[in-house]
N, C-alpha and C positions, 0 to 999 in steps of 0.2 A: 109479437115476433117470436117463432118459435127457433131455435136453436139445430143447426143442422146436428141428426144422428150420424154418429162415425160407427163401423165395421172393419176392422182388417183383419182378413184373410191372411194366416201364416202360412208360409210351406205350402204354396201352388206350385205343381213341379209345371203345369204348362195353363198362363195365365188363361191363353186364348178358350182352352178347352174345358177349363174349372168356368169361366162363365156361360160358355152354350150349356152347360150341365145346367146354372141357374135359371138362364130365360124362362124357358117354360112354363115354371111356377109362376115368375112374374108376368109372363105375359096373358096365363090362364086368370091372372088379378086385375089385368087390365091397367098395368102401371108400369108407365112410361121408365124407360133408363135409357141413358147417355154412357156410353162407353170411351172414354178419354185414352188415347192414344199418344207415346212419345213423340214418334211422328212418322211420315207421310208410309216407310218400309213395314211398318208395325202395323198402323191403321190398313193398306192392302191387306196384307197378311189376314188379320181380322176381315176383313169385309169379303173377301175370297172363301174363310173359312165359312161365316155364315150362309155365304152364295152355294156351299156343297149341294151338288145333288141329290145327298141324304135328306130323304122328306122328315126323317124327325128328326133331320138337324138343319133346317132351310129355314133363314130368317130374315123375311123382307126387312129393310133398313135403309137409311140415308145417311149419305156421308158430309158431313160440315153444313149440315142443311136440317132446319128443324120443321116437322111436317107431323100437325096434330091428329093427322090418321096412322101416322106411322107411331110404333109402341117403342123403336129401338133407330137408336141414333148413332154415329160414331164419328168422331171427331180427334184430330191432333190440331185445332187453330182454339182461338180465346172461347170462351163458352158466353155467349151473350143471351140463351133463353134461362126460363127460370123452367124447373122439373121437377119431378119425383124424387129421381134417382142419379148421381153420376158414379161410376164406378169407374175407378183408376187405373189404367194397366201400367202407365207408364210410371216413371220414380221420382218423377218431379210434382211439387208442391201444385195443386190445382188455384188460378184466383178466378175467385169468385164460386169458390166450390160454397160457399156461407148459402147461396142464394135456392140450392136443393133442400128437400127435405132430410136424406140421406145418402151419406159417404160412403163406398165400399170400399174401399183400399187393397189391394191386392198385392200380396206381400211374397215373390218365389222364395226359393234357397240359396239363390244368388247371395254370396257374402256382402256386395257393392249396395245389392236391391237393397239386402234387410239394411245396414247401413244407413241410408238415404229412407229408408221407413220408419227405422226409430227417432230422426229427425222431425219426420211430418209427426209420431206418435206425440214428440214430446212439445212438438207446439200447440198442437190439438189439445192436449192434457195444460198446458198454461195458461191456456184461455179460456180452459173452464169446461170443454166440451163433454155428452155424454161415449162415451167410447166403450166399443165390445170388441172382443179378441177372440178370434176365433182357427183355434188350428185346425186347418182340413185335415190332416193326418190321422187327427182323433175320430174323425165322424166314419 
């Protein structure tokens, strides 16, 4: 049993656009992510973005629907497959995020967001988890 890796992302001024920035890479590695959504206003929002007619920014995807041709998922309902990857946009606590290999956390500057982040930091950290921080501002 291996131990999901956690990531948060500090200081995303726009959660939406700091991950089309990531896909790429991971989709050039061929590994799956689930992108969790607060809900239904948020998840369009996203699924519209990646729908852009910018060709390198255009990312086939499924919504609340897991499809092992498709590399990229997006979801605001329970998570009932097992993956790679879930990355969080929204500020609530994911269950069953245990069952990915890795957590991205995505943390704005929203004072409410980080709030509600240092919560998830510090139950993740009681349970033993391995955890990276990572400020975009720095890179």
């Amino acid at each position: 049993y291996t131990m999901t890796n956690i990531k948060f992302f500090f200081n995303v001024d726009n959660k939406i656009e700091f991950i089309c920035s990531m896909l790429p890479e991971r989709l050039n590695k061929k590994k799956n992510s689930l992108i969790y959504c607060a809900n239904n206003e948020q998840l369009k929002i996203l699924s519209n973005y990646l729908w852009s007619n910018n060709l390198s920014e255009f990312f086939p995807h499924e919504e609340n629907n897991h499809h092992y041709f498709n590399k990229i998922t997006i979801s605001n309902k329970d998570i009932d497959w097992m993956d790679d990857t879930i990355i969080n946009i929204s500020n609530k606590m994911i269950d069953g995020f245990n069952r990915y290999l890795h957590l991205f956390e995505m943390v704005s500057t929203d004072e409410d967001d980080k709030k509600l982040a240092r919560k998830r930091f510090q139950y993740f950290k009681d349970r033993g988890y391995n955890i990276q921080t990572i400020d975009v501002k720095q890179n």
